[in-house]
C-alpha positions as CSV (number, residue, x, y, z in Angstrom):
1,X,-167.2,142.6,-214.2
2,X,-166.8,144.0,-210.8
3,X,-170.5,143.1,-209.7
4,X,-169.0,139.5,-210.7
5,X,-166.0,139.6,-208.2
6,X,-168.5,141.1,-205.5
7,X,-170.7,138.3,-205.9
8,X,-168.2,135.6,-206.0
9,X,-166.7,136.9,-202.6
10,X,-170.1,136.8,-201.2
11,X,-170.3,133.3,-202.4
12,X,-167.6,132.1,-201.1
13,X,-168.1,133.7,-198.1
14,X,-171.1,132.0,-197.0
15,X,-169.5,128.8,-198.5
16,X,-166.5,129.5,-195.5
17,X,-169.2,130.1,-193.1
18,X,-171.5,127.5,-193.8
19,X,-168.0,124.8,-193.5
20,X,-167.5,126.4,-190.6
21,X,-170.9,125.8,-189.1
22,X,-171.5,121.9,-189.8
23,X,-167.4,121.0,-189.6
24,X,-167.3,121.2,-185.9
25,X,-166.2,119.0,-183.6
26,X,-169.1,118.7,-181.0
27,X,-168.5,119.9,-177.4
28,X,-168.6,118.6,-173.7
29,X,-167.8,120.5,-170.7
30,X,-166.5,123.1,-172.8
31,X,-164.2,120.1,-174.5
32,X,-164.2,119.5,-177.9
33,X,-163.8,116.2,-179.3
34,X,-164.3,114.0,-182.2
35,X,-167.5,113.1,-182.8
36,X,-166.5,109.3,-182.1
37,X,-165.6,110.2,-178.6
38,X,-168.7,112.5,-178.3
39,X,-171.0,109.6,-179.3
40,X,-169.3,106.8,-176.6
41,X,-169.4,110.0,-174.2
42,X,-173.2,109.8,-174.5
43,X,-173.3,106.0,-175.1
44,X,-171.9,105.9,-171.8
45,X,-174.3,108.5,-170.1
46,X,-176.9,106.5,-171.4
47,X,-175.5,102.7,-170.0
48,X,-175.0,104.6,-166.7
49,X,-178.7,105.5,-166.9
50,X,-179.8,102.0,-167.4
51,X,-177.7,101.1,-164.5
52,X,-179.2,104.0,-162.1
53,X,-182.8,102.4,-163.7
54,X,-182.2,99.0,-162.9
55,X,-180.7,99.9,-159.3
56,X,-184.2,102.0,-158.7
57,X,-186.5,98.9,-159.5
58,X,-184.5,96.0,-158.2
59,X,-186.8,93.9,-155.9
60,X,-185.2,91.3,-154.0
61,X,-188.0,89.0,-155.0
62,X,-188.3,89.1,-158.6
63,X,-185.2,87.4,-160.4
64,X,-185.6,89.5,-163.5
65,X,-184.6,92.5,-161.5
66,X,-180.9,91.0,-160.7
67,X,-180.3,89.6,-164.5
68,X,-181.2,93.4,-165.7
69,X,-179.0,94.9,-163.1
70,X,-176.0,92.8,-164.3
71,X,-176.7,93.3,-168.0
72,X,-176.7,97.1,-167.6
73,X,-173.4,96.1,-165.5
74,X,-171.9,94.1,-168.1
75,X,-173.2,96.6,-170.9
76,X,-170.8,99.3,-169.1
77,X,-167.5,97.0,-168.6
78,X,-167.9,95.8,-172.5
79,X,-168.3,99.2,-173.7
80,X,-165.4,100.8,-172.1
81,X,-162.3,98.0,-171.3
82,X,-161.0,97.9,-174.9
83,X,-160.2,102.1,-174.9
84,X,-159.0,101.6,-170.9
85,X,-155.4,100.2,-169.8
86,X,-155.1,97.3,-167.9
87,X,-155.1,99.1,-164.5
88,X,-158.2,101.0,-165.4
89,X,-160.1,98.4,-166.7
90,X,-159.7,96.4,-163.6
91,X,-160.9,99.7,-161.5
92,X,-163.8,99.4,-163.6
93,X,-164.5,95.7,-163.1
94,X,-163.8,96.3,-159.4
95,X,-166.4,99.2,-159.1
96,X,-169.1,97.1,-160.3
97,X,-168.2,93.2,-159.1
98,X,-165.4,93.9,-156.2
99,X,-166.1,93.1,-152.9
100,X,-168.1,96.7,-152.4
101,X,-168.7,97.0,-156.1
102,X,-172.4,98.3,-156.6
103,X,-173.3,94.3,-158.3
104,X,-172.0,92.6,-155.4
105,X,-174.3,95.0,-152.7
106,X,-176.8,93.9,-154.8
107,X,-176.4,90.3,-154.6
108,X,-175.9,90.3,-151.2
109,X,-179.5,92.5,-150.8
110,X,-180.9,89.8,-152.9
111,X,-178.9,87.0,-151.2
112,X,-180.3,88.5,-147.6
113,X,-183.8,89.2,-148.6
114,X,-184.0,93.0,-148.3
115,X,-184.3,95.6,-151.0
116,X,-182.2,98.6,-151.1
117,X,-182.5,101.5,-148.5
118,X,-180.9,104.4,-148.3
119,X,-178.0,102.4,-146.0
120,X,-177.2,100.4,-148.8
121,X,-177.1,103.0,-151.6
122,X,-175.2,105.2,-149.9
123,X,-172.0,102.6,-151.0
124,X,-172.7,103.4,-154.0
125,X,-170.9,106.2,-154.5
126,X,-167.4,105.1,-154.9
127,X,-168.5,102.5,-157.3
128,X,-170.4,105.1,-159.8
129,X,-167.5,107.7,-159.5
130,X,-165.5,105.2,-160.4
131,X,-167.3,103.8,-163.3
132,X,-168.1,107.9,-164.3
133,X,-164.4,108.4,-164.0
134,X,-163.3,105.5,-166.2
135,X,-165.8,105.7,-169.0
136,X,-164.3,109.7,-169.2
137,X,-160.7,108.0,-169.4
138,X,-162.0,105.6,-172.2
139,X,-162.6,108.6,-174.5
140,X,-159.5,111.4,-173.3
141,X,-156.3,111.0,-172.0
142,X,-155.6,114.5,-170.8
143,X,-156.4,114.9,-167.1
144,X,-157.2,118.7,-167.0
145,X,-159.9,118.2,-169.4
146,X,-160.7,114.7,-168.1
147,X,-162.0,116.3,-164.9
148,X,-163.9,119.3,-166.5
149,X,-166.1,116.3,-168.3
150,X,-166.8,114.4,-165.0
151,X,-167.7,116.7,-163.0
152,X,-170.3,117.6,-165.9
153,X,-171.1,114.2,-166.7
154,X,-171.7,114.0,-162.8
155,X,-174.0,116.8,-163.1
156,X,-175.7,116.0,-166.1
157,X,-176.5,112.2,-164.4
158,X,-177.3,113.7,-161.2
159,X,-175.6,111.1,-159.4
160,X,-176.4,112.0,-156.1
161,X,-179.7,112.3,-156.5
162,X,-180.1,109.5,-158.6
163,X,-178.7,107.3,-155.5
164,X,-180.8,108.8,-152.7
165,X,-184.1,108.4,-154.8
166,X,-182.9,104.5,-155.1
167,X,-182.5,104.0,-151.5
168,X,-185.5,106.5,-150.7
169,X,-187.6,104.5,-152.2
170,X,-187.2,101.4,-149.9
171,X,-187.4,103.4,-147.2
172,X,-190.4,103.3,-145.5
C-alpha cells in the first residue's frame, strides 16, 4: 500500500511538471505573452523583413521592384491598424506613405531615376522606428514592457544595419 501512495506522488509529479513545461506562455524580451500576441509579434518581424528585402533590391528601373515594395508596405499597415487606435494607426500610415514615409522616398527615387544610396536610406529611420514601435503597440499596451520588446525587436531586425546595407549597396 505504501509503495502505491509513493508511486502515485511520483506520478503526479511529473504530470505537474510536464503541465508546467508545455502550458507556458512564450517569451519576448524577457515578456511573456499569449501565444496570439507572440505569433503577430513574429508575423510582424517577418513583414518588416520583407520590407527591409524589398528596400535592398528596388531598382528604379524595373516596375516590379515598386509594386513589391508597396505590398510588403501594405502587408504591414493591414496587419497591424485593426489592434492600433486611431492616432496610432495613422502614425503607422504616415511612416510608410507621409510625406518622408519610407514608400514615398521611394517613389520619388523611382519618380527621379536614381536608386537608393546611402543619402536616401538614411530617412529611413524614423519611418522603421515608427512602424517597429507601432506593430509592438498592436500586441501590448503597457509601456514599460512595450520598450523592453522594441529595443529587442530592433536588435533582433538589425535595423541599422539592415538600412546601411540598402543604401551601401547603391553606392558606388
Amino acid at each position: 500500500m505504501r509503495k502505491a501512495f509513493i508511486a502515485l506522488g511520483v506520478v503526479i509529479i511529473a504530470l505537474l511538471a510536464v503541465f508546467a513545461t508545455f502550458n507556458q506562455q512564450p517569451k519576448y524580451a524577457g515578456v511573456s505573452m499569449p501565444k496570439t500576441d507572440y505569433c503577430h509579434l513574429e508575423d510582424s518581424r517577418q513583414d518588416i523583413n520583407e520590407l527591409i528585402t524589398a528596400l535592398r533590391d528596388f531598382d528604379y528601373t524595373k516596375p516590379k521592384t515598386m509594386v513589391t515594395i508597396e505590398k510588403a508596405s501594405d502587408t504591414i499597415v493591414k496587419n497591424n491598424s485593426s489592434n492600433l487606435s486611431g492616432p496610432d494607426a495613422q502614425s503607422l500610415r504616415e511612416a510608410l506613405y507621409g510625406r518622408q514615409g519610407i514608400v514615398t522616398i521611394v517613389q520619388a527615387a523611382k519618380k527621379g531615376h536614381y536608386n537608393i544610396d546611402g543619402s536616401v536610406a538614411s530617412r529611413f529611420h524614423n519611418g522603421f522606428n515608427t512602424i517597429i514601435t507601432m506593430s509592438v503597440n498592436a500586441i501590448n499596451k503597457s509601456s514599460a514592457q512595450r520598450a523592453d520588446i522594441v529595443t529587442q525587436m530592433k536588435t533582433d531586425l538589425n535595423i541599422e544595419s539592415a538600412i546601411y546595407k540598402i543604401g551601401a549597396k547603391n553606392e558606388e
